[in-house]
MINUVO-300167 format. One line per 3 residues: for each residue x, y, z of N, C-alpha, C. Coordinates in steps of 0.2 Angstrom, whole numbers. Each point is the difference from the previous one (the first is absolute). Layout:
BEGIN
X:Y:Z:X:Y:Z:X:Y:Z  ...
***
This chain:
BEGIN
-153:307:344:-3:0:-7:4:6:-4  1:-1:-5:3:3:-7:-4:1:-6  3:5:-3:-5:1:-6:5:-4:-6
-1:-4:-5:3:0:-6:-1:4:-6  5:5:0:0:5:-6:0:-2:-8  3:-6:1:4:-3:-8:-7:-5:0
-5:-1:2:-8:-5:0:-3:0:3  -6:2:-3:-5:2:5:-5:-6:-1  2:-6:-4:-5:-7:1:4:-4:6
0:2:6:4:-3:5:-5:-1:6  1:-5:4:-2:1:9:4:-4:4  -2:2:7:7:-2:5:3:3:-2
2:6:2:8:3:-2:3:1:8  6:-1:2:2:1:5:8:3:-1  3:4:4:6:4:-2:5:-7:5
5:-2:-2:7:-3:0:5:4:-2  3:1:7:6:2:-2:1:7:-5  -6:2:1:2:5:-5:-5:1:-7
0:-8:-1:-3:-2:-6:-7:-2:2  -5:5:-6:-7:-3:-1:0:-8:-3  -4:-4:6:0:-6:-5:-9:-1:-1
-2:-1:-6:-9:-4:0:1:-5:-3  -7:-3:0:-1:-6:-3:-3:4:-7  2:-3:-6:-4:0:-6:-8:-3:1
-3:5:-3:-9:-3:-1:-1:-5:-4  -2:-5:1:-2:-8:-4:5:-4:1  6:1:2:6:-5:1:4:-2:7
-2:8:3:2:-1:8:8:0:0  3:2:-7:8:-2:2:1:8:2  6:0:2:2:6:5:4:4:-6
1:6:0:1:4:-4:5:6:4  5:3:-2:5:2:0:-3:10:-1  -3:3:3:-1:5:-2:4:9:-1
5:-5:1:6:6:-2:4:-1:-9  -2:-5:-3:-1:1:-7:-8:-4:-4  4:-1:-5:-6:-3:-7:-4:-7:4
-8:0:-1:-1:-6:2:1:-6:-9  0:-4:1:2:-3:-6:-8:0:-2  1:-1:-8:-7:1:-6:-6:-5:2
4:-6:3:-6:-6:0:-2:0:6  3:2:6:-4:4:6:-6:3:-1  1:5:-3:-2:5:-2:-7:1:-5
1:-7:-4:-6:-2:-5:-4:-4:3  2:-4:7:-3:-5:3:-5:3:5  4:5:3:-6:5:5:-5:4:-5
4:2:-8:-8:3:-2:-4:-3:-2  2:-7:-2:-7:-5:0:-5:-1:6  5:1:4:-5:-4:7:-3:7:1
2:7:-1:-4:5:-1:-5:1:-4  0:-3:-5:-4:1:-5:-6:-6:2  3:-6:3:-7:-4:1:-7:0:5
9:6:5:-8:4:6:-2:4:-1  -1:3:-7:-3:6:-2:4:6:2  5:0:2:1:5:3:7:4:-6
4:-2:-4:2:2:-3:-1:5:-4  1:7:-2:0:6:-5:1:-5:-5  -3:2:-6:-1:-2:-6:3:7:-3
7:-1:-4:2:4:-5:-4:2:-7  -1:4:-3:-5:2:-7:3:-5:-3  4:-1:-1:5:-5:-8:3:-7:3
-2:-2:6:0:-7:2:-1:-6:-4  -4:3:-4:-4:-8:-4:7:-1:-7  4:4:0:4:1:-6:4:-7:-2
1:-4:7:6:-1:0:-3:-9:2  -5:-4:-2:-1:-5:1:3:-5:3  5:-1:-2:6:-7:2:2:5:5
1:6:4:5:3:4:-2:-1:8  -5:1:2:-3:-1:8:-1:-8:2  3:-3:0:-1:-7:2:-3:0:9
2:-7:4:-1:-1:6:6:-4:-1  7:3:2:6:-5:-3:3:-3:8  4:-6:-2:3:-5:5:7:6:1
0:0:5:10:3:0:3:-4:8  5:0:-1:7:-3:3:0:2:5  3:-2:5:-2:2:10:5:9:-2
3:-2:-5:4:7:2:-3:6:-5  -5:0:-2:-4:4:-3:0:0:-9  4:-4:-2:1:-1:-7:-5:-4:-5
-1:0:-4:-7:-3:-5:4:-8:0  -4:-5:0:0:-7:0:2:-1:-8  3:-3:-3:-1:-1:-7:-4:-3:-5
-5:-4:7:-6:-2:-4:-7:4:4  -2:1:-6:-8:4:3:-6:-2:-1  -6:-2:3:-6:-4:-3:-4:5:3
-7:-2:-5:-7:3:2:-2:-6:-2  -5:-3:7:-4:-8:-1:6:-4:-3  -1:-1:-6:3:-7:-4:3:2:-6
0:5:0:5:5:-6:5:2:3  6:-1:-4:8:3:5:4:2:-4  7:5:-1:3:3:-5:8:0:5
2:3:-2:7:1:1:2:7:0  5:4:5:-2:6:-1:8:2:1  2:6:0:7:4:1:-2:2:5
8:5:4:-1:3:7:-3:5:1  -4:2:-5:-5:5:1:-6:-1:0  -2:-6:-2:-6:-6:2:-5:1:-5
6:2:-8:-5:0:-5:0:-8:-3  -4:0:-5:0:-7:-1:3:2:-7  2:-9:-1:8:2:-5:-2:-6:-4
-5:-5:0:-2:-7:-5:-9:2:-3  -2:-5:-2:-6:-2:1:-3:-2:5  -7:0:1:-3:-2:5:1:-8:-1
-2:-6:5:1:-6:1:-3:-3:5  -1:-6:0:-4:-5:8:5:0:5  -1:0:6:2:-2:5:7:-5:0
2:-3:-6:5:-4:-1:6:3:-1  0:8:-2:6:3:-1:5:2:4  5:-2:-6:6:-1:5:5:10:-3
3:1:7:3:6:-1:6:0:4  2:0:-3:9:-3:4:2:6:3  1:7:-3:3:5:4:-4:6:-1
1:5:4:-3:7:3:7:3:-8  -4:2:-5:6:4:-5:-2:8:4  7:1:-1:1:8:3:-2:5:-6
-6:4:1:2:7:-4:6:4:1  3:1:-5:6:4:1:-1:7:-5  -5:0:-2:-1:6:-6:-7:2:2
-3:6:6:-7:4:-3:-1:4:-3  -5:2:-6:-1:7:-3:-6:3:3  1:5:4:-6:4:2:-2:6:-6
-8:-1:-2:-2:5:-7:-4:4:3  1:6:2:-8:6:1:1:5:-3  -6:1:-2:-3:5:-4:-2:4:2
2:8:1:-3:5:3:-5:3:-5  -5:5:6:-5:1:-3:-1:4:-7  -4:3:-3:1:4:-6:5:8:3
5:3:-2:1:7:1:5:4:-6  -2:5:-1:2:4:-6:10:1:0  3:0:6:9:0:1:0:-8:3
7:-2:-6:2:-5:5:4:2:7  0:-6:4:3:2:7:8:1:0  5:3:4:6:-1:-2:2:-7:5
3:1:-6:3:-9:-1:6:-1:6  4:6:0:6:-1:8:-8:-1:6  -4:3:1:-3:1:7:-4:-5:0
-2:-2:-6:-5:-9:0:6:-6:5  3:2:-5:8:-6:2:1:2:6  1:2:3:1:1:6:-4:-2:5
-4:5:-1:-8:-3:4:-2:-7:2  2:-3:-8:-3:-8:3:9:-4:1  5:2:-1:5:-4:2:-1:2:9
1:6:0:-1:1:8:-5:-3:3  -7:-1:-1:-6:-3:1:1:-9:3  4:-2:-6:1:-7:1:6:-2:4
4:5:0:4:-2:6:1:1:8  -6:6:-1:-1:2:8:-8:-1:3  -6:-2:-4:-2:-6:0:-2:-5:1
6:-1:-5:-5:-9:1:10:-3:1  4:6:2:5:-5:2:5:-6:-5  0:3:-7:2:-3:-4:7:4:-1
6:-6:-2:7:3:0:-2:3:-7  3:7:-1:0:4:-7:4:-4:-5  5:-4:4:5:-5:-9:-6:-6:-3
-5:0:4:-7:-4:-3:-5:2:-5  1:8:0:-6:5:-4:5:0:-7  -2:-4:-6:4:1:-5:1:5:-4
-8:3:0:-2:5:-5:-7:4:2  0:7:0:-6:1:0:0:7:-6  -5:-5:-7:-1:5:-3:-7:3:-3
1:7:-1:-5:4:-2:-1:-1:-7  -8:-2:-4:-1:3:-8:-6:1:0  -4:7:2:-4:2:2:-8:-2:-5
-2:-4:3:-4:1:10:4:-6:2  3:-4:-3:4:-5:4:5:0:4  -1:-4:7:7:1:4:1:-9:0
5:-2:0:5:-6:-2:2:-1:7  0:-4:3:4:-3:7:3:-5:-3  7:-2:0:3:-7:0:3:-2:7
-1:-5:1:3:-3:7:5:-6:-1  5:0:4:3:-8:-5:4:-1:8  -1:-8:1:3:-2:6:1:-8:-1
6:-2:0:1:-6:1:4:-4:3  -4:-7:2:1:-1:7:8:-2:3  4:0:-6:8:1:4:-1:8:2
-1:5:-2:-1:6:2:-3:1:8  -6:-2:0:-4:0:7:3:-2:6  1:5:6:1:-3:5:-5:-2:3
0:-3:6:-6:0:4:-5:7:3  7:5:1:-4:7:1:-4:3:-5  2:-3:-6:-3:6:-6:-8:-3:2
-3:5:-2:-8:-1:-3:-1:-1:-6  -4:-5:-2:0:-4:-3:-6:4:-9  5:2:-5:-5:4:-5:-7:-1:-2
-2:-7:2:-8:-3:-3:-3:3:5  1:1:8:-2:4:5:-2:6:-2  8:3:-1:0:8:0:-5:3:-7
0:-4:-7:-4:1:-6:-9:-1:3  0:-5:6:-6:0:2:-4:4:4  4:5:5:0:6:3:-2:6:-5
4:0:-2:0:4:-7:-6:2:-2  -2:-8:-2:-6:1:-5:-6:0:4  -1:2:7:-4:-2:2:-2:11:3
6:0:1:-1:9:1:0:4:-7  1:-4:-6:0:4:-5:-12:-1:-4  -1:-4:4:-7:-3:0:-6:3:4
4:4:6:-4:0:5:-1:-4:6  4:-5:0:-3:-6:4:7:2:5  4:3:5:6:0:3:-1:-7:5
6:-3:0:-1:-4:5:3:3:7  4:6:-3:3:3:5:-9:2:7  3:1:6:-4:0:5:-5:6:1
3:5:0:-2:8:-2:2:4:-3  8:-5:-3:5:6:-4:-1:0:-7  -5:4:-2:-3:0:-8:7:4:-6
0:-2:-6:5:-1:-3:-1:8:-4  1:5:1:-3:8:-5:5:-2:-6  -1:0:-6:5:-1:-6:-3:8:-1
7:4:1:-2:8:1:9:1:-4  1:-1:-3:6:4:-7:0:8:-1  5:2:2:0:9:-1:-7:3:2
-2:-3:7:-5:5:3:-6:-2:-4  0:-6:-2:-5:0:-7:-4:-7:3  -6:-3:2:-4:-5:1:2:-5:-6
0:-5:-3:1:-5:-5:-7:-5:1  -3:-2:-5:-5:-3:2:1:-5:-7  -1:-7:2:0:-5:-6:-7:-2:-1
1:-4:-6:-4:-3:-6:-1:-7:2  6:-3:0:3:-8:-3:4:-2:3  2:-7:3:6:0:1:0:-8:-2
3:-2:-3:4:-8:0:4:-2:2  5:-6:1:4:-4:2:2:-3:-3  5:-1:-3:3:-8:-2:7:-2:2
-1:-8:0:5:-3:2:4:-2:-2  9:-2:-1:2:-4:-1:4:-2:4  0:-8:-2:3:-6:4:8:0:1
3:-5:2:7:-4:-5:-1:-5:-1  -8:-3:0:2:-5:-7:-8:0:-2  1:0:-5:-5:2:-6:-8:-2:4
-6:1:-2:-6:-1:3:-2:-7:-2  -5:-5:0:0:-7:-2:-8:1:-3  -2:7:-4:-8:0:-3:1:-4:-5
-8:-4:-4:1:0:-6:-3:5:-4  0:-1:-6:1:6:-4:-8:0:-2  -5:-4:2:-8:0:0:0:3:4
2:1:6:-3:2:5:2:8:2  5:2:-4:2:7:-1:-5:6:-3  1:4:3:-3:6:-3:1:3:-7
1:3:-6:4:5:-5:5:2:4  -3:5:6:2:6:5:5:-4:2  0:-6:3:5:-2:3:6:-1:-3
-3:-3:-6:7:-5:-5:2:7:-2  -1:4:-2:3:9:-2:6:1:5  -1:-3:7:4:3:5:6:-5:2
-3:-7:-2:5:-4:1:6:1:-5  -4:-1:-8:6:4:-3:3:5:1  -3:4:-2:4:8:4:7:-2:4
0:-4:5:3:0:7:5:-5:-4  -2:-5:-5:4:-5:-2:5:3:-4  -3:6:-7:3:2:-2:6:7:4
-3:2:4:4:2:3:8:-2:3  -1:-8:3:5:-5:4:4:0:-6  -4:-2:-6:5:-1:-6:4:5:-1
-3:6:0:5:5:-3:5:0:3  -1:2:8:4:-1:4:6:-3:0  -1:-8:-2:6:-5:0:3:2:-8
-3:3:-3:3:2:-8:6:4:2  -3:5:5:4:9:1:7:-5:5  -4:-6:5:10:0:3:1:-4:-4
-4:-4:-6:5:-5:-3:5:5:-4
***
């Protein structure tokens, strides 16, 4: 027997070779526990935790509506690219957010589209000094690489505009080896120790900057694809349509500055 450090929704663990192997809880697929378990492993076991009552309920749980599903994933741990509850079914990306309208059972979803862009947003709590901005940056670059295992030429940007910290992640799949971990993972690691909820085993995440405890407010997520989302525009939020602009206007500008 072996402990799993990197998941603690695991049983069956037994040591190979060195290597902790378990099964993932609700799926029974074996799990590699010397890195990242993938996100849709890992949203699958906290369903099946949640349905035997036995799951921690985070305070700000309820936030995120469309976000905790009971998702299908691939023998190799990856989100299927069609997802259903009952007879309702949607289409999702590699981080098994959904990217269309909801729809009947007859939807067709031809590919798994790859996130290649996350934006991590946390808001630290109220305090009179902002933090220094070198030892922020540091903090969470070192964090996300000797954590959760992610190559640093992955972490685009991490910035400070006080109470806001900025994470950009960008990864795309000519870029990925089979070794990288995979940033829909690591942003869901992340978000998970910046909430309370570590998925890590016992290894709790202290966000401790210049000797200083850091304690958040907020955090969001958003995504972007390489090919655009397929909403309609009834079924969009204000909030949303502000962000998809934003990220279009963005791309534009972009292609202005190389044209």
């Amino acid at each position: 027997a072996c402990i799993c450090e990197k998941n603690k929704r695991v049983t069956n663990c037994k040591l190979s070779s060195g290597v902790c192997w378990c099964e993932s809880v609700g799926s029974g697929t074996p799990v590699n526990c010397d890195t990242l378990t993938s996100k849709c492993l890992l949203m699958k076991a906290e369903m099946t935790g949640s349905k035997s009552g036995r799951r921690e309920k985070p305070k700000d749980a309820f936030e995120d509506t469309d976000g905790l599903y009971d998702p299908e994933c691939e023998s190799g741990g990856g989100f299927k690219a069609k997802q259903c509850s009952g007879n309702t079914c949607w289409c999702v990306n590699t981080a098994g957010v959904r990217r269309t309208d909801k729809h009947d059972a007859d939807l067709k979803c031809n590919q798994l589209v790859r996130t290649t862009w996350i934006i991590i947003e946390m808001k630290h709590a109220e305090r009179n000094a902002p933090l220094n901005t070198e030892s922020l940056k540091k903090f969470f670059k070192e964090t996300i690489t000797n954590r959760y295992l992610l190559d640093g030429r992955y972490i685009s940007s991490v910035l400070y505009e006080k109470p806001y910290i900025t994470i950009d992640l960008k990864q795309n799949s000519s870029d990925k080896s089979s070794r990288d971990v995979d940033i829909a993972d690591v942003a869901y690691y992340l978000e998970k120790d910046v909430k309370g909820d570590s998925i890590f085993h016992s290894n709790r995440l202290n966000f401790s900057i210049d000797n200083e405890m850091l304690q958040f407010e907020k955090t969001a997520v958003y995504y972007v694809d390489e090919i655009a989302p397929e909403f309609s525009m009834k079924s969009l939020t204000p909030g949303l349509i502000a962000v998809i602009v934003v990220v279009i206007i963005a791309v534009v500008a972009g292609i202005v500055i190389l044209v």
